[in-house]
Each structure stands twice: as structure tokens, then as C-alpha cells.
N, C-alpha and C positions, 0 to 999 in steps of 0.2 A: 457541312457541319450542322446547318439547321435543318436538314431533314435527319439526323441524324439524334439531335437534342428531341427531334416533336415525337421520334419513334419511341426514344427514349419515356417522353412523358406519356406520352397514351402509353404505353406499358406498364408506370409506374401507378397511372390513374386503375388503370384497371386490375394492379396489385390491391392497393388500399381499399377496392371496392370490395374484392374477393376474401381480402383479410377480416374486414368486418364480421362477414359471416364464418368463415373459417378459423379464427384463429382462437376463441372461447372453444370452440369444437374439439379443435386438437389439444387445445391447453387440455380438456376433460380426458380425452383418450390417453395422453401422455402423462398423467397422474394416475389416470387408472392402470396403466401397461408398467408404470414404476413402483408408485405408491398404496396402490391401495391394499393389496394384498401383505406388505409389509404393515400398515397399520391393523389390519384385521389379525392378522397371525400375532402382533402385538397383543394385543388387545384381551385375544385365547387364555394368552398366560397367565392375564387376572381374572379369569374366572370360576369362582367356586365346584363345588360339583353339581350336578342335577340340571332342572332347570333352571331353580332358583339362584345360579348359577353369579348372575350378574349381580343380582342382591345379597351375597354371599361372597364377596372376592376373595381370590386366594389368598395365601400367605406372601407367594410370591409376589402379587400384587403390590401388598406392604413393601416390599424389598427394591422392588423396582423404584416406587416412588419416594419413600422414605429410607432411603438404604442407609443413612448416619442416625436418624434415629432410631429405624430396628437395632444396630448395633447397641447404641445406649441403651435400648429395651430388653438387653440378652437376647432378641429373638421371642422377647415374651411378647405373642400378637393382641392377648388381652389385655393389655396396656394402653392402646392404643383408643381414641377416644372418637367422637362423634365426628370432629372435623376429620382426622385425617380418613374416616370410613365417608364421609362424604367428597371427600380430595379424589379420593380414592374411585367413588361411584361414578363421579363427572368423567374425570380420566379416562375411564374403561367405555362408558359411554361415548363417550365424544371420539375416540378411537374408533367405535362401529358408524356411529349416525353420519359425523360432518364427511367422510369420506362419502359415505353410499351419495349425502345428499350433493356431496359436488359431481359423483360422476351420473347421477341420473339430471342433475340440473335444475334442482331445488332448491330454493332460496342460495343457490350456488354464491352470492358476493358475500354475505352472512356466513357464510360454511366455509367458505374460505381465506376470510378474517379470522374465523376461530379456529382455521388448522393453523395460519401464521402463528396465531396466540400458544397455541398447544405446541408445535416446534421449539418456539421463544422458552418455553417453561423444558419443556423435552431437553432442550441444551443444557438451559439453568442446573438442571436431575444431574445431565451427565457431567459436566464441568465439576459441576461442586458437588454435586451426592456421591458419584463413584468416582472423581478423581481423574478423568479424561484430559490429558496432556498430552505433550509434545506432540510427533507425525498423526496423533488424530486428531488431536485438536486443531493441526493447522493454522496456517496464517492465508492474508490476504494478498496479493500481489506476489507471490511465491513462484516459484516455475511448477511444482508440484500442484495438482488439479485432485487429489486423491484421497482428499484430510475428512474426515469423518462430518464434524464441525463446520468450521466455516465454511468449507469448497461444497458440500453433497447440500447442506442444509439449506446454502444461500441460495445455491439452483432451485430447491423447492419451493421456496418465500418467492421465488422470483415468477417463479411458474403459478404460483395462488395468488399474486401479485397483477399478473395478468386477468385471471379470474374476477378477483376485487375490482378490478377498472371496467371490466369489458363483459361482466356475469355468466352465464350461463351459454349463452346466442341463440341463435333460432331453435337450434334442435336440443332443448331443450325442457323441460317441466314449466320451466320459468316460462321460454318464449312460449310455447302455447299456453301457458294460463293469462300470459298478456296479450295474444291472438282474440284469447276469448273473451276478453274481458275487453278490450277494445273494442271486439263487436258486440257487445252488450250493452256500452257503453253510447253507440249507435243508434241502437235500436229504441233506446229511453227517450 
């Protein structure tokens, strides 16, 4: 039985050595393979025409994120005032930036604090802005794994969760600017 437990732990030792380096790694791959292309395709639908595109959001944009107050507005988008075109600006930006920067590994714990944050508000929109209930909204400890809301969203927060603790890793923007800056740091 104790040769048995020691194989056990040299195996477990050399898991947790292997995870360090691996599992920011994959945390980034498996964001990029799920999520990223979902936020950028998001992100499409707010934007204006041309190039100025970004600095010009659509109307859908408004609707997306304001959908109870377009309503009150008629749909009149000139109503709408400085905050929510700046609501609105962050939104569409943060959409394209914090994803590229968590999959190439850029200030990755930073960018994926602010996807949690951006989910967090994302829910808020759909709960209360358009009204998202019942089988999508989901509950917790349910036998169904399939709910829009709780079950898809937690797995993300769980996955940037990892991120936030454990950054970017080696293969990384981050790990080489702390490579090089380690060795600079040497050299002084």
C-alpha cells in the first residue's frame, strides 16, 4: 500500500508542477476556442458604419444595452445623452480589447477582472433589460447544466477566475515582459 501512496504522490507532485505552467495556458486557449469569437461578433453589432465606426455606435447598440430605455425613448436614439454614448463606448470597446488582451496574455489578470465585470453587467442587461427568465435563466444545483445565465455564465467567471489567480503563464505577453524585465533588473 505504500508503494502505492509514494506512486501516487510523485505523480500528483509532478501534476501540480506541470499545472503551474499549463493551466493559464489552456485557461487562454479555452476562452479563445469558446469565447472570444462570441464577444467580438457581439461587439460587430455596435458598431456604426465606416471606420469611425466604433466612435459612431449603432442604434442597435442602444437596444442592446439600454433596451427599457430605448423603449421609453420611442426609439428616439437622439434622446439619449452623453452617459449612455459613453456606456455604450466602453461596452463595445471592452468587447474587442479585454478578450484579444487575455488571449494573447496581456495584462491578462486586469482583463479578466474586467470580463468578470462585463458578464456581471451582461447578466444585469439580460435579466432586467430584456426580461430573461425561467429555463434561461436557470438555477443553481438543478440537474439541467443548459441555462443561459447561471450554468454557461458561471463556467466563464470560473474560467477568468482561474485567469485572475494564476495570470497569463509563461507563454504569455505578460510571462515575457516579466522574463525581460527580470533580466534587466539583473543587469542594473
Amino acid at each position: 500500500m505504500n508503494t502505492a501512496f509514494s506512486i501516487y504522490n510523485r505523480a500528483t507532485k509532478m501534476l501540480d508542477a506541470a499545472s503551474l505552467l499549463l493551466l493559464p495556458l489552456l485557461a487562454r486557449l479555452v476562452f479563445a476556442a469558446v469565447l472570444l469569437f462570441y464577444f467580438w461578433a457581439s461587439a460587430t453589432t455596435k458598431l456604426g458604419p465606416g471606420l469611425t465606426g466604433v466612435l459612431i455606435p449603432s442604434d442597435g447598440a442602444y437596444i442592446q444595452i439600454f433596451p427599457k430605455t430605448t423603449e421609453a425613448f420611442g426609439y428616439d436614439f437622439s434622446r439619449f445623452g452623453v452617459f449612455h454614448y459613453l456606456v455604450v463606448l466602453a461596452g463595445t470597446l471592452a468587447e474587442f480589447l479585454l478578450p484579444l488582451l487575455i488571449v494573447i496574455g496581456l495584462f491578462t489578470r486586469l482583463a479578466a477582472l474586467g470580463m468578470i465585470g462585463f458578464i456581471a453587467v451582461q447578466s444585469v442587461v439580460d435579466i432586467y433589460g430584456h426580461g430573461v427568465t425561467g429555463d434561461s435563466l436557470g438555477a443553481l444545483f438543478d440537474r439541467a447544466s443548459d441555462a443561459l445565465i447561471w450554468d454557461q455564465r458561471l463556467m466563464w467567471v470560473f474560467l477568468l477566475a482561474v485567469l485572475v489567480l494564476k495570470g497569463g503563464g509563461l507563454l504569455s505577453v505578460d510571462g515575457v515582459l516579466r522574463r525581460g524585465l527580470g533580466r534587466t533588473a539583473q543587469v542594473s
